[in-house]
N, C-alpha and C positions, 0 to 999 in steps of 0.2 A: 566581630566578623565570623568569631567561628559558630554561633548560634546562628547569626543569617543562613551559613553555607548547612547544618542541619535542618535548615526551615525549608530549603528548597531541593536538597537529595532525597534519591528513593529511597525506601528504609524496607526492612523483610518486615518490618512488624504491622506496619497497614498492607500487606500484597504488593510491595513493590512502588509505591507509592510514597507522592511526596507530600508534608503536610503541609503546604501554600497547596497542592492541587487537592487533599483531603478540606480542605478549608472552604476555599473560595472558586472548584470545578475547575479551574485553571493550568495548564501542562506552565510551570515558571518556563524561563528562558535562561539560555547558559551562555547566549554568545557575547554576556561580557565580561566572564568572568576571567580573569587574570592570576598568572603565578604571583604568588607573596612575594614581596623583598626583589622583586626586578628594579630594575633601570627603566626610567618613563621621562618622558619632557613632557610637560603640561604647554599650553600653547599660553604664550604672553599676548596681552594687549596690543593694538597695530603701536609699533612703538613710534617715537619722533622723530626717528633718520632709518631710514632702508637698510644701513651697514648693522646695526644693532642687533644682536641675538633675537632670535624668536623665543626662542627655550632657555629654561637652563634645567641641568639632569637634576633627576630626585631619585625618590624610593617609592614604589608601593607598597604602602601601607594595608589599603581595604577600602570600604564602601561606607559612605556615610548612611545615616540612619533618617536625616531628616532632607536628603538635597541627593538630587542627581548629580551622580560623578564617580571619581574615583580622590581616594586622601594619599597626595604625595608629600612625603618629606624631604622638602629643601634644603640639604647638608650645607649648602655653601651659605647658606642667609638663617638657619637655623629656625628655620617654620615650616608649616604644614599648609599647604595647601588643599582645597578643593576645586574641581577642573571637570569640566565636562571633555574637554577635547585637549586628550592626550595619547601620544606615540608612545608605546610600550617595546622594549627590548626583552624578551622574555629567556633571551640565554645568559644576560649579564646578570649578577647579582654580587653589587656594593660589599653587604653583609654576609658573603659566603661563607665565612671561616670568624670565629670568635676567637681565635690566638690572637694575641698580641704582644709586641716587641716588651722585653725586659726594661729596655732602656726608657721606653715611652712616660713622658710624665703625664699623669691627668690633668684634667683641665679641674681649675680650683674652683670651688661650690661660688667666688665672688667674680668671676670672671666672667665680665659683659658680651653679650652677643651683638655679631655683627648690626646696625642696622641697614633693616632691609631695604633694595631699591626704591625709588620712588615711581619706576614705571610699572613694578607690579602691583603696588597698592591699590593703583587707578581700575585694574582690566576688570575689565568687565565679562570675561572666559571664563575667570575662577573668584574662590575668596580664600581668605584666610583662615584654616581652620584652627579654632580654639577651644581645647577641650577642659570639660569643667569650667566653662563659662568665663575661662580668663581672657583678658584680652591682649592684644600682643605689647603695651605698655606697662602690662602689670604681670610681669612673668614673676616666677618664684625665684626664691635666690638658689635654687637646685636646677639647674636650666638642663635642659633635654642632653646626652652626650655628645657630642659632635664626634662622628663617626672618624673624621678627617684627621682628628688630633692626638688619635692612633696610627701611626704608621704601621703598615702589616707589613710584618718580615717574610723576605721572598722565599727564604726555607718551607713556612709553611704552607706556599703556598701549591707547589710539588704534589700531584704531577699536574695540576692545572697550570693553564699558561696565565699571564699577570701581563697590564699593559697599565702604563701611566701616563696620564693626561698632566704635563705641568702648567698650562696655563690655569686649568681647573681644580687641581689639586686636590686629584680622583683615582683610586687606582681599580680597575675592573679586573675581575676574577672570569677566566673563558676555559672551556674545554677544550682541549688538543686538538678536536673535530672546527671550530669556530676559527682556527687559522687558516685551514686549509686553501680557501681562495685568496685570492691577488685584492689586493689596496683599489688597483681599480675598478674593480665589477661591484664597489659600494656606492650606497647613494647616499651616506650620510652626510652633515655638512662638512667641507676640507677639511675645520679645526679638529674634525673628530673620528675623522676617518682611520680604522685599524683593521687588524685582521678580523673580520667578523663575519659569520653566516647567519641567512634569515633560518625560520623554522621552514615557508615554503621552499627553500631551495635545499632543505634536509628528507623532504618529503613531509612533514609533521604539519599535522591540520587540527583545527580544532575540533570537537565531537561534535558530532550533528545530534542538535537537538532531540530528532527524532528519534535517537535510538535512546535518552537521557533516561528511560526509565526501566533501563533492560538488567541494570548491575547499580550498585548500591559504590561501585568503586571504578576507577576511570579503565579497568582489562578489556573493554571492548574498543579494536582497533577500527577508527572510523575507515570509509572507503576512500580510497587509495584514489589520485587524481590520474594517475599515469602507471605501467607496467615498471615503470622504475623505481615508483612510491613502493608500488606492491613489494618490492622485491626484497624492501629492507624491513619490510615489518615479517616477522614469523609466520604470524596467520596466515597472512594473505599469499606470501613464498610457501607455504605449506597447503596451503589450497591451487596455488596452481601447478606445483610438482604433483600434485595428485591429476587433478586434470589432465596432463601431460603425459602419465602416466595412467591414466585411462585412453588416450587416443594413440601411444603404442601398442598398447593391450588390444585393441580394437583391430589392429592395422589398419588405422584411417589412410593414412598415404603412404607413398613410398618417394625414397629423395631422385629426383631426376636432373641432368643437367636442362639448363636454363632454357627451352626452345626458344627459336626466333618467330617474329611476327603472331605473336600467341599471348593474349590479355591473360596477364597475371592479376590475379584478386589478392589485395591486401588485408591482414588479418586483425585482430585487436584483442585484448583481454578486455569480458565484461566483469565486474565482481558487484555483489551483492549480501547482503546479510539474510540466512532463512532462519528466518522464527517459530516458533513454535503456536502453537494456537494459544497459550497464556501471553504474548509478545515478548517471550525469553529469547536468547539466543541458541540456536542449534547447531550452526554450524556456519563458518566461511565459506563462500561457493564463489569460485573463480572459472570462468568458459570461454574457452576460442571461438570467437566470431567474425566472421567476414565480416568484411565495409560497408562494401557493393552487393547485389545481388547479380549477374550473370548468365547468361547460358543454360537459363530456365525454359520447360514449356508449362508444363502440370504442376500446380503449386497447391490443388486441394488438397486437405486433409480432415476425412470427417471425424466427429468426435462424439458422444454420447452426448442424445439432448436430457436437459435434466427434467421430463416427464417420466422420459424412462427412470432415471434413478429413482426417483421419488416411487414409482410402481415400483419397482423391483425391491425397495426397500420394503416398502407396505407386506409386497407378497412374501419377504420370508421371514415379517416379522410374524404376520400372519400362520406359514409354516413352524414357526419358531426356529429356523435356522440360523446359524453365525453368520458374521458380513463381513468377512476380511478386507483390509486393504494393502495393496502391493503396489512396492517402487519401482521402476527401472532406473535403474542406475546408467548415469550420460545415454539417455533414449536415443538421441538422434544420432549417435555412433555406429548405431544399427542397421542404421540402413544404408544399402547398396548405391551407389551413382549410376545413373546407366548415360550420363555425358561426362566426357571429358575435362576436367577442373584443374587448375593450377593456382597453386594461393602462395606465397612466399613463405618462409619459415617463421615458426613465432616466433615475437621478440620476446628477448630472453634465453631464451632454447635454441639457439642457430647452434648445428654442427661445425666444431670448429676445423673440421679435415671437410668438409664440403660448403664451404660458405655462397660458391656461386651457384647453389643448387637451389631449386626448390621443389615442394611439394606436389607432387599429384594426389590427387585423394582418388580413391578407394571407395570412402564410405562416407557418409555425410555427415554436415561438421555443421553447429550452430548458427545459425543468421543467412546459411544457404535456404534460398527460398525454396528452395527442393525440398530441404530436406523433412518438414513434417510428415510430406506425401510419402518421401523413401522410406519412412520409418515406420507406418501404417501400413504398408506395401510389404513390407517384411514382418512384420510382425500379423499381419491376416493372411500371409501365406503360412506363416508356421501353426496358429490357432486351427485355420484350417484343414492341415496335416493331419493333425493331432484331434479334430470334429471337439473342440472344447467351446468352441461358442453356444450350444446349446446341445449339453452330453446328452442325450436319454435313454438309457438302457432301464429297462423297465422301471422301476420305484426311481430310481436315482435322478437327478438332473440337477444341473449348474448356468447358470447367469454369470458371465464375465461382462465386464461393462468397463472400457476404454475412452478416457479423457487424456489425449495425446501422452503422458507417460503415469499418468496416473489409473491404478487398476482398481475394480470391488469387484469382492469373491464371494457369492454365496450359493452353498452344496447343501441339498439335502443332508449328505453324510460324510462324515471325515476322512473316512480314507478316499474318497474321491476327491475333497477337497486337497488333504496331501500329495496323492498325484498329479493332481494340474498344478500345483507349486513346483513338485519335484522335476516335473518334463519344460516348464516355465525359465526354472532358477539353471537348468543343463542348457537352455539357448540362450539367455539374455542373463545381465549382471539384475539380482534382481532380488529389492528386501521385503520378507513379510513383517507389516508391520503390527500384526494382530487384528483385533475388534477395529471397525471403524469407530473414529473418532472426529479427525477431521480431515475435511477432503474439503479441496479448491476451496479453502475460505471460510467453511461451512459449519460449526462445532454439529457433534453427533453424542446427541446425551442418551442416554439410559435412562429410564424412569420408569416409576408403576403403572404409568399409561402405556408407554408404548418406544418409541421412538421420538425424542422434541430435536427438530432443526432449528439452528441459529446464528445468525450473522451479528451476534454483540460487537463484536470485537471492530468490524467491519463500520458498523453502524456508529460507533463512537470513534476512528478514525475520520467518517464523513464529518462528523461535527467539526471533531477539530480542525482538518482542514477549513469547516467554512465558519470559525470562529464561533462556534454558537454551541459551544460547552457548557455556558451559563442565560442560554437564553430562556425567556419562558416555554411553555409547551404550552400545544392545542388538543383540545379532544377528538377534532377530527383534520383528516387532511387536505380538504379542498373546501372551498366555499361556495357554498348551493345556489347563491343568490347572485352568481360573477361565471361570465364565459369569459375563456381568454380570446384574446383578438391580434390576428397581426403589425395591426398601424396602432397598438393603443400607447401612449406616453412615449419618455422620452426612451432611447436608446441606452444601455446601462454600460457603467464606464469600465467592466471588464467582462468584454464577451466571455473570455475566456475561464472565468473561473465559473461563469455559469456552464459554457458547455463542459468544464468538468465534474461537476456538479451533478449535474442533470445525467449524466453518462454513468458516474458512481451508482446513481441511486437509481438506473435500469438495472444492473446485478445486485440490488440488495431486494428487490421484488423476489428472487430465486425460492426467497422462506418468506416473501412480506405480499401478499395480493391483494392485499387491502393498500397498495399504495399502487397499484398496477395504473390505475386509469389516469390518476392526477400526474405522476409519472409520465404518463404515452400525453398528457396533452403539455407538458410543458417542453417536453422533445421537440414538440412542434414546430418549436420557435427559436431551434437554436442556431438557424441562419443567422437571426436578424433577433437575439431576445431585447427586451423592451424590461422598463422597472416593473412596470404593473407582472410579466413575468418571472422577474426574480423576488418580486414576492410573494407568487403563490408555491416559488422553489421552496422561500423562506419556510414558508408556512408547514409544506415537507417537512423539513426537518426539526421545524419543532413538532412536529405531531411524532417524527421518528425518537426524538428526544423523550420525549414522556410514556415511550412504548420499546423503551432499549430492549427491557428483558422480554422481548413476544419476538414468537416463532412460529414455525408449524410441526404442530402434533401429528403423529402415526402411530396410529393405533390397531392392535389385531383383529380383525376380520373374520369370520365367515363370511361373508358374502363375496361373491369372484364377479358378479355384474358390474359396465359399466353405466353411469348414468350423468348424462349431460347437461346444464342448465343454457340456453343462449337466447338472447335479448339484443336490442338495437336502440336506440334512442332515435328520434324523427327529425333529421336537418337539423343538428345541434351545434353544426359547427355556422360561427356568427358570418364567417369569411365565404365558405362557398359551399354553406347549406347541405354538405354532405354528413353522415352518419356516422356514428360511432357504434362500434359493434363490438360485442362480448360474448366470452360463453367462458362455461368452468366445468372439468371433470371430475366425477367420483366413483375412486375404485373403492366398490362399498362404501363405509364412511368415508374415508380418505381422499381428502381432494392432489391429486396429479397432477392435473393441468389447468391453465388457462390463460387468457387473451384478454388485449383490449387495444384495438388497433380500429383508426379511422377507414370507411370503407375506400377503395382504390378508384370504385368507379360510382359514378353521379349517378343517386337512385333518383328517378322520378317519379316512381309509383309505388305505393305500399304493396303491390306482391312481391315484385323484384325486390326490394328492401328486405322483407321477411323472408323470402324464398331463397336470397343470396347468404345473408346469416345463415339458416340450416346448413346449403351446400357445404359454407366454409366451414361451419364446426361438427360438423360428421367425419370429413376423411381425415382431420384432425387427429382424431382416437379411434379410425377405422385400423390402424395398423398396431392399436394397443390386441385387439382383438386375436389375433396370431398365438397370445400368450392365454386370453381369456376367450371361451366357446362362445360363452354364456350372450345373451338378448341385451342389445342396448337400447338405453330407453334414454330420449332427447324430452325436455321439459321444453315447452314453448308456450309466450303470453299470447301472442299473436291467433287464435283461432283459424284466420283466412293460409297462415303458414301450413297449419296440420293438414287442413282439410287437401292441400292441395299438395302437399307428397302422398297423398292415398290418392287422390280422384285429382283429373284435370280438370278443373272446375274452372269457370271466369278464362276461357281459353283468348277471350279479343283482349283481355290484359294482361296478359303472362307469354304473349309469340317471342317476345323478343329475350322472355328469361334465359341465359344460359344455359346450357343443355346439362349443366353440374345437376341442377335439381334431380334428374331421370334418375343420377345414381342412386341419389337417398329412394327414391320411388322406387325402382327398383331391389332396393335392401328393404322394404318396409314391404314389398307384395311377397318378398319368402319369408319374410318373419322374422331376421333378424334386427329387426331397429322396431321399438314402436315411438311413435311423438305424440304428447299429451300436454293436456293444459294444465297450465300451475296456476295459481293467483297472483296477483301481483305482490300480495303480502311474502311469501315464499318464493319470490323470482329471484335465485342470489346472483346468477348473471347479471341484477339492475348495480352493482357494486363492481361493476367494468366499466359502466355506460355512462356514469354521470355521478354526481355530488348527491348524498345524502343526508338527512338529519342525522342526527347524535345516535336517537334512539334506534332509528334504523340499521343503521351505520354498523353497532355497534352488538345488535341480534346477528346482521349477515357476518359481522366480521369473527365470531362466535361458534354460527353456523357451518365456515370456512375452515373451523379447527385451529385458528390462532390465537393462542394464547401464552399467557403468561408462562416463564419460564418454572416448572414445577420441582420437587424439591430431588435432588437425583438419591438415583438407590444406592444403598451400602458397594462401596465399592468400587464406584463409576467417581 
């Protein structure tokens, strides 16, 4: 047993890692594992009359090596059992104490054991285990001890409580806590009913798998089912006295009495585990959240789209400046209400001199649908006091970049950057956490190139969720020779793990564009997905599988131009013969942005088709422009596209083009845009649009800057 239980724990010596998942790619399972030496009834055979015991108690022993189950030992009939289907008591333990009475005589080496019933011989639930190959006719003349033929003296059994079973001629070892409830709130059978408690009505759960490979030892206290759970574990009581004490700090509410005819919102404790980018443990994190939402109007809250980051990364790696990132500590505490809120006291924390009071808030509290927006509304009013959203006094300037409470900092120079900390950390609870590393998901390495983005971590989560830790891999991710189709095969028998699926793997596109387009078409389907689409999901994930360690590289620059690739494919969708369109940005080398979305509206004519592509991927990265002066230059295969953002050419088939075109025509008559022709060999847009060969595939995806994960530098 105890080599099993080291074959399947993490160890520090592979990285946290167990060797069955060093082995065979496989995360083991722990939800069967059981305390040693408990009390279990294995379940008997349907016996020959109804009144007949189902069970009789044993001991757990451990796991057998060649058969599913569990190995209990039968004191009353002196054998060992194996049992697939057995009730475990995990706070009783038979063999708690090894004292034994003075007086006790032992059983003599020639003293016959029971024999055993003749209805468990038959079941077909369990068998008999026999080890060393004996069989149960041919025991040794040293028979196993009979646990029973020790009486345990009650002295020693102080301060545990002792209860005796005399029909069974059993005595159970309990904690002081295990009396606590009443004989009737049990459901064991009448013969056996005592003072006993379960673990779920102690609060005690067993660990969730998923956290199984964070500690090498059981100190991570799984989450808590109820605020009552929480309260008796430390962690968790210690995570939400902090909370609690960040929303006095705050002055979220003040206690009011109770108004009449006035919806009170009820509150909750959410808890969860924050990890660290290696998936350690960082820390307990316990949050008050509303139920309901409320007596909202305005519930937007914008956020940093990640082109911008990606540019703003490039550009100061390019400058060679630092990129800090900053916390805010309980964000949503920050913002003001500007309606009126009543939420009841949390549980746990009610004022015992004001019990029929409740809450007014003040400031906004988590799961208020306000409150993103209130929190963004205060916090661009203060940036903008302060002009820190884009400093420029002459040399100097700084980039803040806001993802609801998560911040990147990068300054030409450090003492500016320590004053936007310093005016930042005097409004808001707020930590610097140094160099970026990882932000929203995203690991942030250092290397001799440049900057590598990566979603490993992420990426190997999707597998295991959709079991395919050990599946084969593919060299590419779509199949060139297969459109999907709405009506194709049968319906798949869980929507739902494809729409989460499918959902995962649009934010792992963030560092991955080589899976952008197979991605947007399997989206497509996630009304109504079909087999034939959950395996070209499949096929996703193993082409992610065989490409864990690939990112995107940034690397430094000279060059401040942008330059845009965008392509269309011609009625490619099989269902309603509409278009797929793509384009992809590059600030100098560095690709920024791009797309790959089916067109909205039915082209009928190849100019509207190519003319509407342009439109859409110029204002695209028109507003990168703000940041760069410089000439952008749009790549187009299309010829009949160029000519006709310069000259209105073919005017009886373009009347009905959108009037978007005029703008690019416009940007391209002052000189800021020019559009030129690529080949098709160099079109890397065609890797939005559609399925390619290997060899293709595998140049654009190259071309695109993603690659394998490089070796990091001293220090990082």
């Amino acid at each position: 047993m105890a080599t099993y239980l080291h074959n399947i724990l993490p160890s520090k010596v592979i990285n946290f890692s167990s060797p069955t998942t060093a082995l065979y790619q496989k995360v083991p399972s722990y939800s069967h594992l059981k305390v040693f030496g408990c009390l279990c009834f294995p379940h008997n055979s349907p016996p020959t009359h109804k009144l007949l015991p189902r069970s009789t108690p044993c001991v757990f022993l451990g796991y057998p090596s060649h058969h599913r189950g569990y190995i209990c030992y039968d004191f009353s009939h002196k054998r060992f059992i194996i049992s697939r289907h057995v009730i475990f008591d995990e706070n009783v333990f038979p063999y708690a104490t090894s004292q034994v009475s003075p007086n006790s005589t032992p059983e003599t080496p020639n003293s016959t054991p029971k024999t055993p019933n003749s209805s468990f011989s038959t079941s077909p639930f369990y068998q008999f285990y026999q080890p060393h190959g004996n069989s149960t006719s041919e025991q040794p003349n040293t028979p196993i001890p009979n646990p029973l033929s020790h009486p345990l003296p009650l002295s020693c059994l102080s301060p545990l409580q002792h209860l005796i079973y005399p029909k069974l001629n059993l005595v159970l070892i309990l904690h002081p806590l295990s009396i606590t409830l009443s004989l009737q709130n049990r459901h064991l059978p009448r013969s056996l009913r005592h003072p006993m408690t379960t673990r779920s009505q102690n609060g005690i759960h067993k660990p969730n798998p998923k956290y199984a490979c964070l500690s090498t030892s059981s100190t991570i206290s799984p989450l808590p089912k109820s605020h009552i759970h929480a309260l008796r574990d430390p962690n968790w009581h210690n995570a939400m006295v902090d909370e609690f004490d960040a929303l006095i700090k705050n002055d979220t509410w003040e206690l009011v009495p109770r108004p009449l005819d006035v919806n009170i919102i009820r509150c909750m404790w959410i808890f969860t585990h924050k990890l660290k980018s290696n998936g350690s443990l960082e820390r307990y994190k316990a949050r008050l959240s509303q139920q309901v939402g409320v007596d909202c109007t305005d519930m937007f809250s914008p956020v940093v789209k990640p082109a911008i980051i990606r540019m703003v990364l490039s550009l100061a790696l390019s400058k060679k400046w630092d990129v800090h990132q900053l916390d805010v500590n309980n964000a949503f505490l920050h913002g003001t209400l500007q309606e009126t809120v009543y939420i009841h006291q949390p549980p746990g924390f009610r004022d015992d001199n004001f019990l029929n009071h409740v809450c007014r808030l003040k400031r906004s509290l988590y799961g208020l649908k306000q409150a993103p927006r209130a929190w963004y509304q205060r916090f661009a009013a203060f940036i903008t006091s302060i002009a820190s959203q884009i400093i420029n006094h002459g040399s100097d300037i700084a980039y803040l970049l806001l993802y609801v409470d998560d911040i990147i900092l990068t300054v030409s120079t450090d003492l500016l950057r320590r004053n936007i900390i310093l005016k930042l950390g005097g409004e808001f609870a707020m930590k610097d956490l140094g160099q970026l590393n990882y932000f929203l998901g995203i690991s942030v390495c250092r290397n001799t190139s440049g900057l590598f983005l990566s979603q490993e971590k992420y990426a190997r989560e999707i597998l295991i969720r959709a079991n395919m830790v050990s599946a084969n891999s593919t060299k590419t991710p779509v199949d060139t020779k297969s459109k999907l189709s709405a009506a194709s095969g049968l319906p798949v028998s869980d929507p739902t793990l494809y729409r989460s699926l499918a959902g995962a793997l649009q934010y792992l596109t963030f560092t991955r564009p080589d899976i952008s387009y197979v991605v947007q078409q399997v989206c497509l389907f996630m009304h109504d997905p079909r087999k034939e689409h959950m395996h070209a999901l499949r096929r996703i994930l193993q082409y992610v599988k065989g490409t864990l360690s690939f990112g995107l590289q940034i690397t430094p620059s000279d060059v401040s131009s942008l330059i845009a690739y965008t392509d269309a494919d011609w009625g490619g969708c099989p269902d309603t013969r509409r278009s797929t369109s793509g384009y992809c940005v590059f600030l100098g080398d560095n690709l920024i942005s791009w797309s790959s979305k089916d067109n909205l509206q039915f082209q009928d004519q190849a100019p509207k088709l190519n003319t509407g592509v342009l439109q859409m991927s110029y204002p695209k990265h028109v507003g990168y422009e703000t940041f760069f002066l410089n000439l952008s230059v749009l790549f187009r295969k299309q010829l009949f596209a160029i000519y006709l953002s310069g000259n209105p050419v073919q005017h009886q088939c373009t009347k009905h083009v959108e009037i978007d075109i005029h703008f690019v025509r416009e940007k391209v008559a002052k000189g800021q845009v020019r559009v030129l022709h690529v080949p098709t060999r160099f079109q890397y847009a065609d890797i939005f649009t559609k399925g390619l060969p290997k060899v293709l595939f595998d140049d654009f995806r190259s071309s695109l800057r993603i690659r394998k994960s490089p070796a990091l530098t001293t220090g990082d």
